[in-house]
C-alpha positions in Angstrom: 20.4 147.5 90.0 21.9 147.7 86.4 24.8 146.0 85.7 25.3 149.0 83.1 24.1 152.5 84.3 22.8 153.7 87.7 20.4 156.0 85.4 16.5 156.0 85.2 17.1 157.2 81.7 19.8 154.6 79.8 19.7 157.5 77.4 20.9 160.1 79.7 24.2 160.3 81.7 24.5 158.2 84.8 24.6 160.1 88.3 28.1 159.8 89.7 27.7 158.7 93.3 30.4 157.3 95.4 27.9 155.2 97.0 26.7 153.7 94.4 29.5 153.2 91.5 29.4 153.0 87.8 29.7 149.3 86.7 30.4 148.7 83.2 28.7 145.2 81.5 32.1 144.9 79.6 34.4 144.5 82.0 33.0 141.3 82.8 35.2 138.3 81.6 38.4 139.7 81.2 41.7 138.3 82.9 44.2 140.2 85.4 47.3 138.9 82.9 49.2 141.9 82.5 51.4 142.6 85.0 53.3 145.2 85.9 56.6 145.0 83.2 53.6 144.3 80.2 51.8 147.6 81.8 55.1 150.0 81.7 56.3 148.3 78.1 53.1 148.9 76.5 53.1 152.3 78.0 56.4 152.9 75.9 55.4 151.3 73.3 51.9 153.3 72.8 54.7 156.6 72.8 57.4 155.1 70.2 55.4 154.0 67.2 55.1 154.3 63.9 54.8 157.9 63.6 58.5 158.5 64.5 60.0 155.9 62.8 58.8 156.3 59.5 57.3 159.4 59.4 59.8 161.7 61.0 61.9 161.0 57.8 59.2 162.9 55.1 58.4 165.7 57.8 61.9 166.4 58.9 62.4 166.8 55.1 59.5 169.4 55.0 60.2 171.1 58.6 64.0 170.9 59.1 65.3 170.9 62.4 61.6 172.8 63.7 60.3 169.2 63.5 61.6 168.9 67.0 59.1 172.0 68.4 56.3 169.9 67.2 56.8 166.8 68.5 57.6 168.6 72.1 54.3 170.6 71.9 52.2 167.4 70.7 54.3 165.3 73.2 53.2 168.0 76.3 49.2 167.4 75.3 49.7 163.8 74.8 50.6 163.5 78.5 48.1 165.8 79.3 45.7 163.5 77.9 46.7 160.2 79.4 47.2 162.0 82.5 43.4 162.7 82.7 42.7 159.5 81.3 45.2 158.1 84.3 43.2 160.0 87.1 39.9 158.1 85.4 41.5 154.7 85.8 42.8 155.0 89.5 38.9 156.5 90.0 37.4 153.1 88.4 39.4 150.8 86.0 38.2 149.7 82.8 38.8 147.9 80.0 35.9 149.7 78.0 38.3 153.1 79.1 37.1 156.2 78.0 33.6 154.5 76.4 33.1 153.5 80.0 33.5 156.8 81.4 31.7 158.6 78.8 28.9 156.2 79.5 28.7 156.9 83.0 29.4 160.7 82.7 28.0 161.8 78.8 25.2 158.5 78.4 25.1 156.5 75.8 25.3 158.8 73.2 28.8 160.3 74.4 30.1 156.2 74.6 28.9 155.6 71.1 30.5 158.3 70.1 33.5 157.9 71.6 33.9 154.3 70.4 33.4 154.6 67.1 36.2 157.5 66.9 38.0 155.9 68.7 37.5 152.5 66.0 37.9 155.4 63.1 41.3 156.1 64.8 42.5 152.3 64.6 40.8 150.8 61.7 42.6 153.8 59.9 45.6 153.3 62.2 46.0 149.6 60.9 45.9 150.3 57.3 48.8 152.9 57.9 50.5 150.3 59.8 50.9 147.6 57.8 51.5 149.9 54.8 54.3 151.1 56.8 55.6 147.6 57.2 55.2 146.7 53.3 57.2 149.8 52.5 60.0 148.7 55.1 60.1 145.3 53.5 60.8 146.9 50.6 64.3 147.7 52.0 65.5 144.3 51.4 65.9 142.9 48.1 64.4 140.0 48.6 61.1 141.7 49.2 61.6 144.4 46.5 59.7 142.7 43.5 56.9 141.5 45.9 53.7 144.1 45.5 53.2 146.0 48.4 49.9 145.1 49.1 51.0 141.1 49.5 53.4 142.0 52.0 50.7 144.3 53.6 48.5 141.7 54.2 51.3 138.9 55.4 51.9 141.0 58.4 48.7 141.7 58.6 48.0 138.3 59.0 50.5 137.2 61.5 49.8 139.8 64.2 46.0 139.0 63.9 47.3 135.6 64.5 49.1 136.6 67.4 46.5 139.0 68.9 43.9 136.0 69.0 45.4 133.7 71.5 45.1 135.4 74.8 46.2 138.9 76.8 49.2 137.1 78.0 50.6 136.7 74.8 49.3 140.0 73.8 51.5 141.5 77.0 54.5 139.2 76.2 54.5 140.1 72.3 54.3 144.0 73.5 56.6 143.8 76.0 59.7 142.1 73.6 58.2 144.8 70.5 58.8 147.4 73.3 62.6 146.6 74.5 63.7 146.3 70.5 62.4 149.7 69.7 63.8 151.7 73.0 66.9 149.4 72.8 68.0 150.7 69.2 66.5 154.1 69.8 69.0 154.0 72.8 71.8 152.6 70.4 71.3 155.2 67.7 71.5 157.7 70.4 74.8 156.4 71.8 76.0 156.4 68.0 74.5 159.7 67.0 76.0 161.6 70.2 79.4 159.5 69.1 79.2 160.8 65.6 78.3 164.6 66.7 80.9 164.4 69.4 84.0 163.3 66.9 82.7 164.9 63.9 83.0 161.3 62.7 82.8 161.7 58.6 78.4 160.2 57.1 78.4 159.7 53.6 80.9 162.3 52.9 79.1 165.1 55.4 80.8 166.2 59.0 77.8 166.3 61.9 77.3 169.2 64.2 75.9 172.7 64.6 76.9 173.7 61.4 74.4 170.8 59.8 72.0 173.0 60.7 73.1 176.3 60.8 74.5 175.8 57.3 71.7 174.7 56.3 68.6 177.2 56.7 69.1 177.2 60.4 66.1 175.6 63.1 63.6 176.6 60.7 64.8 176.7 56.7 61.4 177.1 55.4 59.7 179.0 57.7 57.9 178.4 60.7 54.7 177.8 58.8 55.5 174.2 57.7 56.2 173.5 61.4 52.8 174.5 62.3 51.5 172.6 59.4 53.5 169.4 60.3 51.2 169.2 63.9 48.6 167.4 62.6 50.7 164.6 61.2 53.0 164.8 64.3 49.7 164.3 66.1 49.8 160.7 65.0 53.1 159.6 66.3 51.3 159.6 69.8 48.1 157.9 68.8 48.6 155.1 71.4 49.7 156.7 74.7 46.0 155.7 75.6 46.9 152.2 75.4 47.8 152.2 79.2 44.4 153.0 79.9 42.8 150.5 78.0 45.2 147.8 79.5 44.4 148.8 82.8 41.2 146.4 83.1 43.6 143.4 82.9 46.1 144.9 84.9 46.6 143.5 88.7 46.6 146.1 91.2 46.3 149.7 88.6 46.3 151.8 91.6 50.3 151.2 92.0 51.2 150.5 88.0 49.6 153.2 86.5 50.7 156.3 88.2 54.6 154.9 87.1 53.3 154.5 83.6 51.9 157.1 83.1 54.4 159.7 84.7 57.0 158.2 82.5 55.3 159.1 79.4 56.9 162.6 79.5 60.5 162.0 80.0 60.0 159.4 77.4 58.6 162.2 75.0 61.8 164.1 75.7 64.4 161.6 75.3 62.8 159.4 72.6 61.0 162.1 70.1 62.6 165.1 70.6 66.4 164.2 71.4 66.1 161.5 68.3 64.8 164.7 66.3 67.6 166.9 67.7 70.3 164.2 66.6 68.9 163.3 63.5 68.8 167.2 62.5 72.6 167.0 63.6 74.1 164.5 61.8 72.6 164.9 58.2 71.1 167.9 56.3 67.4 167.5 56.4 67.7 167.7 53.0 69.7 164.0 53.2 65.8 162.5 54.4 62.4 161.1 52.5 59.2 159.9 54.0 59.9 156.2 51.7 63.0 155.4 54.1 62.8 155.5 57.8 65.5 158.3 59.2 67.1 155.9 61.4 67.6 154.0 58.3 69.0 156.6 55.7 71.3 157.5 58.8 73.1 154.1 59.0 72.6 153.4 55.5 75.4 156.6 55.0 77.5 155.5 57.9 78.2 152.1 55.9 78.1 149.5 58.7 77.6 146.4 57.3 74.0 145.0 58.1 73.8 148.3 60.2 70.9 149.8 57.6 69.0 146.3 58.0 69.5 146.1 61.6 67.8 149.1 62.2 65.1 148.6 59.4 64.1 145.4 61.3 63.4 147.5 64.0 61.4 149.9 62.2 59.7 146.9 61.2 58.7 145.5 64.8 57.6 149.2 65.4 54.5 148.9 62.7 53.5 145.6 63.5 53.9 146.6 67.4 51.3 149.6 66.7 48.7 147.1 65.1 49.1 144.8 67.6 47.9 147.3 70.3 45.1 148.8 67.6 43.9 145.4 67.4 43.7 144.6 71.0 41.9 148.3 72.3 39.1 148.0 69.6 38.8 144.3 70.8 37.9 145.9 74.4 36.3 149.1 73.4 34.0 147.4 71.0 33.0 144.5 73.2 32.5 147.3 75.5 30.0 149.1 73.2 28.8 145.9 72.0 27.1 144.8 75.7 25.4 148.6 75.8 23.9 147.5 71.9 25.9 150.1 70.0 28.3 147.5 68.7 27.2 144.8 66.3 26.5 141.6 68.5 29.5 139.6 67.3 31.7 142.0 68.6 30.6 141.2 72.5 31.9 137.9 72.0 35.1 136.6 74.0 37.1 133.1 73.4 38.0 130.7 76.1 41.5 133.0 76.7 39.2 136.1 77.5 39.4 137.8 73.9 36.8 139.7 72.7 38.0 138.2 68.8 34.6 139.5 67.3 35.8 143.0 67.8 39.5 142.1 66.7 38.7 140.4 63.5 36.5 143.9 62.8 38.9 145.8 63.2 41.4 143.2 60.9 39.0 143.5 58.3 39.4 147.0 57.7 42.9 146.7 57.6 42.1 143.9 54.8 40.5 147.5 53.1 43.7 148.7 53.6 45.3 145.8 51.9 43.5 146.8 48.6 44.6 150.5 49.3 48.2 149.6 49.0 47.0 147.7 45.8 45.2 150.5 44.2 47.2 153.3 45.3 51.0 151.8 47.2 52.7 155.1 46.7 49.7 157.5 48.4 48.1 154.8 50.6 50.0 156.1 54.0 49.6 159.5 54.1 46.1 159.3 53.0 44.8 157.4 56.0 47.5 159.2 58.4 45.1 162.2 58.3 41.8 160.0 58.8 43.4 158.0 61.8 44.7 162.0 63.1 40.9 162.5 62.4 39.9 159.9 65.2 42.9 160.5 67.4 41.8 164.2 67.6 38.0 162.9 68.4 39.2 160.5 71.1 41.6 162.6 72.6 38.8 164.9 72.5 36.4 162.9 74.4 39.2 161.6 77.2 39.0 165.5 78.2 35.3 166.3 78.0 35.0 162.7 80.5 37.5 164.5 82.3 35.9 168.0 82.5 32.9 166.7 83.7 34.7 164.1 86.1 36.4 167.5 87.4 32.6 169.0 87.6 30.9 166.0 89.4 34.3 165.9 91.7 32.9 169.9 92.4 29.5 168.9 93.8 30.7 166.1 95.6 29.5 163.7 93.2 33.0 162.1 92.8 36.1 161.7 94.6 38.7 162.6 92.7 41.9 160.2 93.5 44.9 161.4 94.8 47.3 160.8 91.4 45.4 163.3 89.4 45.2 165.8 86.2 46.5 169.3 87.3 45.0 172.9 86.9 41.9 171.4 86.0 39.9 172.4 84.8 42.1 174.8 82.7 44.3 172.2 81.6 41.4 170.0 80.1 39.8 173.3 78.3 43.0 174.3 76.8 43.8 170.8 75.6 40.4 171.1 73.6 41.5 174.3 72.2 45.2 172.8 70.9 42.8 169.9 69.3 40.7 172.2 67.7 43.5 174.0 66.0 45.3 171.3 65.0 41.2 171.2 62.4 42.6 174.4 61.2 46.1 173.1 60.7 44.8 170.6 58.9 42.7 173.1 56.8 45.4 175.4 55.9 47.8 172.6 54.7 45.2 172.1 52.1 45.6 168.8 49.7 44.6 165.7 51.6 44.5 167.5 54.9 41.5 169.6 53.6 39.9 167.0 51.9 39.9 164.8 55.6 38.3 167.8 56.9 35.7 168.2 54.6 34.9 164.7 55.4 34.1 165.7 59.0 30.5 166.4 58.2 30.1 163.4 56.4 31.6 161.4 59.7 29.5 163.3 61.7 26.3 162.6 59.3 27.5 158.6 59.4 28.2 159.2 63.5 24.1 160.2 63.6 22.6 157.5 61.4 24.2 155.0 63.3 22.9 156.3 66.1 19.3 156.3 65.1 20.0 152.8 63.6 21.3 151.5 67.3 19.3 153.5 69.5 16.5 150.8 70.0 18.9 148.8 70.8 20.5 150.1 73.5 17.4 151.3 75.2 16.1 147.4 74.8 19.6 146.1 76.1 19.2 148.9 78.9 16.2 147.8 79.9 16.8 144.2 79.8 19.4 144.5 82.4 18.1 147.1 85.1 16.2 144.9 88.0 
């Protein structure tokens, strides 16, 4: 039997029987590290990133209070999708995640393409990362003469560092990142509700209602830049998928995964949104900028000694939390795709620790391309590659509901048993998802600028997406072949 596909055809999508199981080359190797605490704290970390704590500041500043409807909306589909991606895991854990299932269900061709989204998504991802942390730096004036792109590559350099050691460490670092950012998004909560509550005086301005009301009301500019603003909110939840991809180190998923996962959506509501709300509350959105973090300009005003650098520290831990995780999922996706030949071989390789590092230092050297971004371009280099990685977000995402869809469909014919802990209203819920991702495309369209340019890009990924495919193809169908009996 295959260690790979159960398929005559490697080419073609593997027959789902519960007899006979789906076994994926690439899970081979790896270590149950991650235990339940690492499991639940990467969970919150993949859902408070980068995307709120920098860039909440430039779109509240566009949106106004309305900024809070999009995250809700984007924060409902988010669960959506690691819910489905949750009933996949309890149905057959993997480290290779949503390439393994679009292996078994869509073939090679649908795990191809869902890796190398999903790499589009974090290569990208990185770059906006650690040009995120470079322009926190900045906030310090010891750092403020240093050029972006040398601080860009320093923290680039100590979480590849980190990330290279073992899952362990990976687990530990992510579960420490994780309590710093929910413990001062729960301490600027407490102050924020303080400040609204006592109408306590920020920077000469009183909080409340009247912030907003006097002030163009929920939406000051319309409801069109809301809309607009979805395809950047997108990105704040690029890594609720993490969970999934950690579940192929995780001991006993069938108990930790269900709690993760399920947790995601209050966390959406008190994190994203009620931070939104309060944030709306306390200053005009006028008072915000996408070059300072919101939390920032917030205790900046207030005056607290060390309160502004506090806080920006945070921020900090948030952007190199995010390309911690982005370096370890393309590690395991790509080793993943690497085994089935539709990697490059290096990329299969693991160290004595169990990390695939071929796939990791990939992945780093891309965000080395971002490092010369920041030098050519430090004041445009974020947003830029914010709409390629919502590019690759939207493809993944994409491709977690299809493997669902046609989970749902092999579930039908009794294919498949679907596990109890599962996606509801399928398969509505999975169709309708694909429709929200397709029209955050448009939204992306309409906002025109760099939006527009990104999407006219799509059929030049989708042109790169098929030569690569005719490049590998012999590969996989020799690798396929090499390991069926």
């Amino acid at each position: 039997m295959s260690d790979r596909v159960t398929a005559a055809d490697p080419l073609s999508a593997a027959p789902a029987n519960p007899a006979a199981p789906h076994v994926d080359a690439g899970d081979a190797g790896y270590r149950k590290d991650l235990k339940s605490r690492h499991v639940n704290m990467i969970a919150i970390g993949g859902a408070i990133g980068t995307g709120l704590f920098l860039g909440a500041g430039g779109r509240m500043s566009q949106a106004g209070p309305s900024l809070f409807i999009a995250y809700a909306v984007c924060g409902v589909f988010a669960f959506l999708v690691v819910r489905a991606l949750g009933e996949l895991v309890l149905y057959r854990p993997s480290s290779g995640a949503f390439v393994s299932y679009a292996r078994e269900f869509m073939g090679e061709k649908g795990a191809y393409t869902a890796g190398w989204l999903y790499f589009l998504n974090w290569s990208t991802t990185a770059v906006a990362d650690i040009t995120a942390a470079a322009t926190y730096a900045h906030f310090w004036a010891m750092f403020s003469d240093v050029p972006q792109w040398i601080l860009a590559l320093i923290a680039l350099a100590v979480v590849l560092a980190a990330n290279l050691i073992s899952v362990k460490y990976f687990g530990e670092m992510e579960f420490w990142f994780a309590i710093i950012k929910v413990g001062a998004l729960v301490v600027f909560m407490l102050v924020g509700i303080f400040l609204v509550v006592t109408s306590h005086d920020i920077g000469g301005h009183t909080p409340g209602m009247a912030t907003i009301t006097d002030n163009g009301g929920i939406f000051p500019s319309g409801v069109m830049p809301m809309l607009l603003l979805i395809q950047g909110v997108v990105f704040a939840y690029a890594s609720v998928e993490l969970c999934g991809v950690a579940a192929g180190e995780t001991e006993n998923p069938e108990k930790i995964m269900p709690k993760a996962i399920n947790s995601i959506m209050w966390r959406v509501g008190l994190f994203y949104v009620g931070s939104v709300i309060l944030l709306a509350l306390l200053l005009p959105y006028t008072a915000y900028s996408g070059d300072q973090s919101p939390f920032v300009t917030v205790f900046d005003k207030l005056g607290i000694p060390g309160a502004a650098g506090v806080m920006n520290l945070v921020v900090l831990t948030a952007a190199l939390s995010s390309l911690n995780s982005g370096l370890y999922s393309t590690g395991r996706i790509l080793r993943s795709m690497s085994l089935a030949g539709s990697a490059p071989k290096f990329t299969g390789v693991m160290n004595r620790g169990g990390v695939p590092y071929g796939g990791i230092l990939l992945t780093a050297g891309f965000g080395v391309l971002g490092v010369g971004l920041n030098y050519v371009m430090p004041d445009d280099a974020f947003e830029l590659v914010l709409n390629f990685a919502s590019i690759g977000i939207i493809g993944t995402w994409a491709m977690i509901m299809v493997c669902s869809l046609l989970f749902w469909r092999h579930a039908q014919e009794g294919r498949v048993t679907r596990p109890g802990y599962n996606l509801p209203w399928a398969p509505y819920t999975q169709i309708v998802t694909l429709g929200f991702l397709g029209s955050v495309l448009v939204l992306m369209w309409m906002d025109g600028g760099v939006g527009r340019t990104t999407v006219a890009c799509l059929p030049l990924i989708a042109a790169a997406l098929v030569g690569g495919w005719f490049l590998v193809r012999g590969r996989v169908r020799s690798t396929a072949a090499t390991t069926q009996d």
